[in-house]
N, C-alpha and C positions, 0 to 999 in steps of 0.2 A: 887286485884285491881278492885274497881269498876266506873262505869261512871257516874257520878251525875248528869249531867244535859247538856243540849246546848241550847247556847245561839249565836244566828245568829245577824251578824253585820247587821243592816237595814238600806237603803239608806235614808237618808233625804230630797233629791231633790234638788231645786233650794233653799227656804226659813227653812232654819237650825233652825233661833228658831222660825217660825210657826210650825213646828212638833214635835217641844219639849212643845210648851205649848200645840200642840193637845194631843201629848199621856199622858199629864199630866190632860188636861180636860176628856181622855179617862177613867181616874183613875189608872193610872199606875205613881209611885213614883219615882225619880232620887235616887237611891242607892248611886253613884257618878258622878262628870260630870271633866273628862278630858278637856274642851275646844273643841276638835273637835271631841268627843265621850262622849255620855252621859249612864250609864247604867240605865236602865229603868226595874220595879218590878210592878206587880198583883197578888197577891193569890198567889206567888208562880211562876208566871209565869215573865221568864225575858230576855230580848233582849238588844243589843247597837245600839244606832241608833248613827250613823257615818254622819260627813258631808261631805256627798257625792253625788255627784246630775251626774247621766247616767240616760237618760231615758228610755233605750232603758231596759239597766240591771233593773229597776227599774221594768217597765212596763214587764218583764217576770219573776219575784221573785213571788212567794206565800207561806207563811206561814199558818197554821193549827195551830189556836188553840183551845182547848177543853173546851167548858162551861158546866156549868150543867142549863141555863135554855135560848135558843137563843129569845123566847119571850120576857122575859125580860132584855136582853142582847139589842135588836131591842129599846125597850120602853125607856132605857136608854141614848141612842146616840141623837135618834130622839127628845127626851123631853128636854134634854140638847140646842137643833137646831145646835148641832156638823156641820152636811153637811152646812146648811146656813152662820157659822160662818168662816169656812174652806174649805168651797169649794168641800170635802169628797164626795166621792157616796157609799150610803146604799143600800142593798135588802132587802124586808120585807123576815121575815123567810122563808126558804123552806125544804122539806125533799127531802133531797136525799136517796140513799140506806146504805149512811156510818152515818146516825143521821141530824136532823134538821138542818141549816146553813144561819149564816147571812153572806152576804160578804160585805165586807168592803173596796173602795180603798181608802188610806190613798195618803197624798198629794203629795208623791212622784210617787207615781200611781203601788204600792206595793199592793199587791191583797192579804186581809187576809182572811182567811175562819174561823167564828168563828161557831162551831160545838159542838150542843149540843148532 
């Protein structure tokens, strides 16, 4: 028996489809969408974001995910005007001791760590 993958259900906050069309402007694809569960796909990488709006749970979730390059990972969101259009807050890259890192909070106030 082996373990394939996990895929963590993500809150979507108060606005259900503003964070479907974000993580779709994100570049992440609807694999399939249940109605009050959408699965969502990147390179491989893949989450459900649930309509589910706690702020409290939302605003203490983080997710790690691994890039290979958070510069242009940063140059992406920002070029797009992703935060302006959505409300999002970016950090320009930084190194930590565990690889580079842009953080991300998405609009549910889901804290991502995208780590190169």
């Amino acid at each position: 028996m082996t373990f394939l993958s996990i895929e963590p259900f993500v809150p979507s906050g108060s606005n259900f489809q503003g964070s479907k069309q974000f993580f779709q402007e994100l570049g992440f694809t609807i694999n399939w969408d249940a109605g009050d569960y959408v699965g969502f796909e990147r390179d491989g990488c893949k989450f459900i974001l649930q309509k589910f709006d706690n702020v409290e749970f939302a605003q203490n979730l983080m997710l790690n995910v691994r890039i290979d390059n958070a510069d242009e990972f940063w140059r992406e969101v920002t070029q797009k005007q992703l935060p302006e259009t959505f409300g999002i807050r970016i950090s320009k890259p930084i190194e930590q001791p565990y690889g580079r890192e842009v953080n991300l909070i998405d609009l549910a106030g889901v804290c991502w760590h995208f780590v190169e």
